[in-house]
N, C-alpha and C positions, 0 to 999 in steps of 0.2 A: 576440629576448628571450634572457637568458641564461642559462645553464643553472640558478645560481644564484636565480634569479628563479622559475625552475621549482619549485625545491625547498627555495623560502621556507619561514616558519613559519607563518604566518596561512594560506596555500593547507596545510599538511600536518596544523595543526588541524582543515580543514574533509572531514580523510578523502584529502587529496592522497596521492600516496605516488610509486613509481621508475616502475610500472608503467604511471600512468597518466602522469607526465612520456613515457614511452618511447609511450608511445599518441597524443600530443601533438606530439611532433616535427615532422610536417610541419608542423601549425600553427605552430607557434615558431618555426619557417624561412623561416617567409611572414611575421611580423613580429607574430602574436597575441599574446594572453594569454589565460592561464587563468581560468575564474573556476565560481563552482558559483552554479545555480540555487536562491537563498531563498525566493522567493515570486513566486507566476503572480497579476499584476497582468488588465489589459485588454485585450484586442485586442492579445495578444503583446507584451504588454509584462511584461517581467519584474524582480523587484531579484535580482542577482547578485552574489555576494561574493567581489572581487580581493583579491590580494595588499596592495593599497592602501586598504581598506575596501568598504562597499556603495556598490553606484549602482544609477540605474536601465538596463536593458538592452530594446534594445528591435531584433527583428531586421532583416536588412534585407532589401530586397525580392527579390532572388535567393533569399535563404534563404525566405522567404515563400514563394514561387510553388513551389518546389521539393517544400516540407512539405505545401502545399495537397493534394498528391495524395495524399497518405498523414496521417492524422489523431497516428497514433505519431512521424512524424517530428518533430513539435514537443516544442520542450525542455519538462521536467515540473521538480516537485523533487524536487531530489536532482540532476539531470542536470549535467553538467562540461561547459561549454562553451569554445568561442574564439571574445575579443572583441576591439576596437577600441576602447580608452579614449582619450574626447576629450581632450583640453591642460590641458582644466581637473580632470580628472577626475572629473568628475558623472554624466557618462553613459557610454556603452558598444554598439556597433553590436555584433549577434551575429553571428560569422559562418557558426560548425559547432558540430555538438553531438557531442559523442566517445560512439563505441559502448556500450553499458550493458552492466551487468556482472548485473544485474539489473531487475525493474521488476514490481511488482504491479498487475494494473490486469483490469477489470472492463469488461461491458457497459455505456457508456453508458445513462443510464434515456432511454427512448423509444422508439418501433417503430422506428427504422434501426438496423443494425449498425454499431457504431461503437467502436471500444476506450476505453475512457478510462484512463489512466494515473494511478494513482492516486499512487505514489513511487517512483522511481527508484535506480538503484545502494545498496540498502537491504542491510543486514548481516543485521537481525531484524527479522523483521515479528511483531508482538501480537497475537492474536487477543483480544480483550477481549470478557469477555459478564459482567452482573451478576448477583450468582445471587439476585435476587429475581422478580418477575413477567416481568424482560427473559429470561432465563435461556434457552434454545429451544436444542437440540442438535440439533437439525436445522441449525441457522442456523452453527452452530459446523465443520459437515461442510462445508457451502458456503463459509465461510472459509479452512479450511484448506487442501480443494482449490487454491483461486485461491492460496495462499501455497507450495503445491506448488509450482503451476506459475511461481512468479516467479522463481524462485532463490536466493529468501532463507532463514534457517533459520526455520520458523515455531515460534513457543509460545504455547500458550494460557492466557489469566489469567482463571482464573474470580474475581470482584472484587467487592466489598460480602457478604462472606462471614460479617460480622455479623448480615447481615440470614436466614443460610441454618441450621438448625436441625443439619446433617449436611454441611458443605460435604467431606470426604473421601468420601462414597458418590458423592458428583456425580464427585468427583474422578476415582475407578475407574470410572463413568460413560461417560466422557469418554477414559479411556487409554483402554478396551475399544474404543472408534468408533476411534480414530486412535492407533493404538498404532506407541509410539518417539517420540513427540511429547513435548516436556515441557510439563507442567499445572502452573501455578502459582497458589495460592491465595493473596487478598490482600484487602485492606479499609484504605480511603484513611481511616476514622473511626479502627478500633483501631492501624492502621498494621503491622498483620500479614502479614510478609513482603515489603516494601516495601525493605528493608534488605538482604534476598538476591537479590532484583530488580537492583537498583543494583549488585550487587557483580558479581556474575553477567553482567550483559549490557551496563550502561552506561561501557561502556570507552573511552578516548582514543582519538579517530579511528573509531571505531566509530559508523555510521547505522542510527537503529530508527525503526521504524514503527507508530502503533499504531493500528488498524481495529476497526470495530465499530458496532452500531446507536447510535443515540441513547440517552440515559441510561444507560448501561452505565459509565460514569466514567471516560473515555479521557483528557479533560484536566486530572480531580482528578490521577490517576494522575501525568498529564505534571508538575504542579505539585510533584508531592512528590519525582520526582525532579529539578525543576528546583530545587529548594528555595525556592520562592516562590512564595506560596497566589495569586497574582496573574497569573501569567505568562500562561496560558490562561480567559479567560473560563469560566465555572463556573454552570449556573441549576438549579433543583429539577426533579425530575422528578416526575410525579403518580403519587398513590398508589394509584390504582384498578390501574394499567399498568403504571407504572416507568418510561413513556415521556419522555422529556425532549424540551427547546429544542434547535435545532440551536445549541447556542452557540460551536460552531467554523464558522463560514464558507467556511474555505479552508484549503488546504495551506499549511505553515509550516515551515520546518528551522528548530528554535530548538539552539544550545550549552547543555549543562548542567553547571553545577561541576567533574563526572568528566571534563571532555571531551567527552563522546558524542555525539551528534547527535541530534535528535529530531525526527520529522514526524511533526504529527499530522494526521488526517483527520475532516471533517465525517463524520456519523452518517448512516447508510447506511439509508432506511427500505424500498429494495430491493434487494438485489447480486446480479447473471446474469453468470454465468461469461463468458470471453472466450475461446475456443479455446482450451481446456484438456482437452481429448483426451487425453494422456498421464498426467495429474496425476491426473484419475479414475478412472483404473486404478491409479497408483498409492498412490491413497488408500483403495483396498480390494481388497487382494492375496489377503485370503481367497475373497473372493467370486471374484474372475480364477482362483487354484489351482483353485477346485470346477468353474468349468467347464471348464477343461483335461479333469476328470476323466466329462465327459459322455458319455454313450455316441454321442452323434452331433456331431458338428463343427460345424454351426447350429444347436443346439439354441434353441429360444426361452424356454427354463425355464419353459414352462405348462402343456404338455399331454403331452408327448414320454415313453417308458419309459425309464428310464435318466438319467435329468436328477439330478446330484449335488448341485446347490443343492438344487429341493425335495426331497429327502431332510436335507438340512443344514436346511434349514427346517420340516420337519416333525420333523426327531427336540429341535428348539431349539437347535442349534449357532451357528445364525446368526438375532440377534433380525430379526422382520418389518419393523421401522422401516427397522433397518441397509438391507437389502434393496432397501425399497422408495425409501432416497432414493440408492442407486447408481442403480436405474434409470430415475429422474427426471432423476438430473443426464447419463446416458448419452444421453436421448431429447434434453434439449435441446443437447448438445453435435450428436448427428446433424444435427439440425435447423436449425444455424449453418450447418453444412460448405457447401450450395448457394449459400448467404448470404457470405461469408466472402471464396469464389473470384471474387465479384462488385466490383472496383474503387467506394471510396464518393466520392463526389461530396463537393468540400468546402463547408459552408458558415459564414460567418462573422456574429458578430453585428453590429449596425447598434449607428453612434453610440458608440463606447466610445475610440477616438483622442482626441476632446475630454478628456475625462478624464483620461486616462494621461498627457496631455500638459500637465498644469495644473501650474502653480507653485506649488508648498510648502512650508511649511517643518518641516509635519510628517515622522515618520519613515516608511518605509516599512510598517511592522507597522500602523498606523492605517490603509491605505490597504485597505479588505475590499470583498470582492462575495460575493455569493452564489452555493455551486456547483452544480451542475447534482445534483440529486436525481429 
């Protein structure tokens, strides 16, 4: 491939750029192309966007057997791969998936340990929470952690802020738990702040990500900055809850107007950290100084004389919530680590080849499954 081919314009729309041509190299030498993962189809079938439009992509069996053993090693979206486009240009064998530069991703839901990748090489990851009944800052702590630990810049959009009688006290709420994070306040009805949103983060060549439970307004949101009330599916949410429809199904990189990139993510009705060990210390650096300042070096901060948190917690330096969901998310990170060093067994689902393999002449966006909740 030539170098030129490398450093097309349709591949440097979609977030291409020098670094990740020079990351590609060997691939280009062995005769690939580039292409970036749009959408995780069935049974490793993916659509991925060349230089020459979309196809479908679908790996091949060496890359198969090889990813088996590791569940991360399968392309996600957002991932830059090298393919093999056929003669005709329709399809696409995959051959390699190029190192990420980032990657958000969570416990799989179910008793195995298992990573799930939720977006790939991402700029900005959303934290989205609506500030009516959805609203939980606890939930927002577990968010952020996981956007610690991915490498992306995380910021939080407290959202439906029509609905919130004070959304600035939530706001300093919110900086207090996860301070140097930016809070941004916004409502898809009045369209407040939607306009600094865009200006701010949805940049050319720039990949975002936006996360969050159901009904929390992840795909209003995506529509308004895609500029089209249609682009992501949209359904009510009940008003006892706030709970919504999962009405996103799957992971999707859509382009918007500004250039940007957008993946959004089905609504999450549980998210368990993935070996995030270091993220949760770094997501509460107070609470880490106070026990530096312990009088005993294992201190367990229950019963011990000398213990700087409960004193930080008794005199109200550090709110009890704070506290108490550091040491929840500490217990279940421990509690991976045995888990973790253990190689997972791969397994794959039954019957989904037929499918992915069927002739259409629909687009690729119509072709949905349901993701693993």
């Amino acid at each position: 491939m030539s170098a030129d081919r490398a450093n097309a314009t349709v591949l440097r729309s979609y977030g291409w750029d020098d670094a990740w041509a020079a990351a590609f190299a060997p691939h280009a030498a062995a005769g690939y192309e580039p292409a970036r993962v749009v959408v995780e189809l069935r049974r490793h079938y993916y659509a991925v966007q060349t230089e020459s439009g979309e196809v479908l992509g679908e790996l091949t069996g060496k890359f198969h057997h090889a990813a088996a053993r590791d569940a991360q090693s399968y392309p996600a979206v957002g991932d830059w791969v090298a393919v093999q486009i056929a003669s005709d240009r329709s399809r696409a064998q995959i051959h390699a998936l190029l190192p990420r530069r980032s990657r958000f991703s969570r416990q799989a839901a179910g008793e195995r340990q298992v990573e799930q990748i939720v977006a790939a090489n991402i700029d900005t990851v959303f934290l989205v929470s609506g500030l009516d009944a959805n609203y939980n800052a606890k939930r927002i702590q577990r968010f952020f952690v996981a956007a610690r630990d991915s490498g992306a810049q995380p910021v939080i959009i407290l959202n439906k802020s029509d609905l919130c009688d004070d959304p600035e006290a939530v706001r300093s709420e919110i900086e207090s738990i996860v301070p140097g994070i930016p809070v941004c306040i916004t409502s898809t009805y009045t369209r407040k702040g939607l306009k600094s949103l865009a200006e701010t983060y949805a940049l050319p060549g720039r990949t975002l990500t936006f996360v969050g439970s159901s009904g929390a307004g992840k795909s209003t949101l995506i529509n308004r900055l895609l500029k089209d009330p249609d682009a992501m599916p949209t359904a009510e949410v009940r008003e006892k809850d706030s709970r919504g429809r999962h009405t996103t199904t799957r992971r999707e990189l859509t382009q918007t107007p500004t250039g940007a990139l957008v993946i959004d993510t089905p609504g999450m009705r549980e998210f368990q950290l993935w070996d995030a060990k270091e993220a949760v210390e770094d997501a509460y650096p107070d609470i880490i100084n106070l026990a530096a300042q312990c009088r005993f070096s294992r201190c367990t901060h229950l019963t011990e004389p000398g213990c700087a948190i409960r004193a930080a917690l008794e005199a109200g330096t550090i709110p009890p919530e704070r506290l108490d969901s550091y040491f929840k998310l500490k217990a279940e990170q421990a509690a991976k680590i045995p888990k973790l060093r253990k190689p997972g067994a791969h397994a794959s689902g039954p019957g989904w080849r037929k499918r992915a393999d069927e002739k259409t002449s629909r687009p690729f966006h119509h072709r949905q499954h349901r993701d693993d909740e």
